[in-house]
Phi, psi and omega in degrees: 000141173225152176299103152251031188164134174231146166206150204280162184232108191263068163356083197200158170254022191243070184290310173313276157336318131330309174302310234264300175285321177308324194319318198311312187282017182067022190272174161222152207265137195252327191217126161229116181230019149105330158286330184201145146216160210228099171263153194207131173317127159318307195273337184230089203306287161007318174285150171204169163219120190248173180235090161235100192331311160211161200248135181295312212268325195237178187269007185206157172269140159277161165269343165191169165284119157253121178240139204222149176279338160223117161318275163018282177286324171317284202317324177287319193275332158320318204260346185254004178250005162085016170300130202307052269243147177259296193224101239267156190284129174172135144319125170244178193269000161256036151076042183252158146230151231211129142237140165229141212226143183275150185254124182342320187273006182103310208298135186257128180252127191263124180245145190204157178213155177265125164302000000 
């Protein structure tokens, strides 16, 4: 399994404001689905930042993202080391597949592959 990115994800009811400011820092906004949008370096795509009021599919908001190339095996070696499973391995409908899992320090993690 391999990582290709990890970014932290910020709770917030401020969407705008958040464009408005990353804009400064030279990020863009890549994904808006009005619950969560995601800005990312133009030059280095890898960087990222999500904003999200609440996560629609699930019970809890994550603090970041991991996204991995087979979801699948992440969730079994997660799940089989008796880590704390949040939100159960399932397809969502804008074509991410998705688990969330607690982190020793409490931080709820989203583990993901893009279909």
């Amino acid at each position: 399994m391999t990582v290709r990115r990890a970014m932290p994800i910020v709770q917030s009811d401020a969407m705008q404001e958040n464009r408005d400011f990353y804009h400064l820092l030279g990020f863009e906004e890549v994904m808006d689905l009005g619950w969560i949008v995601t800005l990312a370096s133009p030059s280095t795509p890898a960087a990222q930042i999500s904003f999200m009021t609440r996560d629609r599919t699930a019970p809890v908001t994550p603090d970041m993202s991991v996204e991995v190339d087979d979801v699948d095996a992440a969730y079994a070696l997660v799940r089989d080391s008796g880590a704390e499973i949040l939100h159960p391995l399932q397809d969502e409908e804008w074509g991410v597949r998705r688990f969330f899992v607690r982190d020793p320090n409490g931080r709820v993690v989203n583990v993901v592959s893009h279909r």
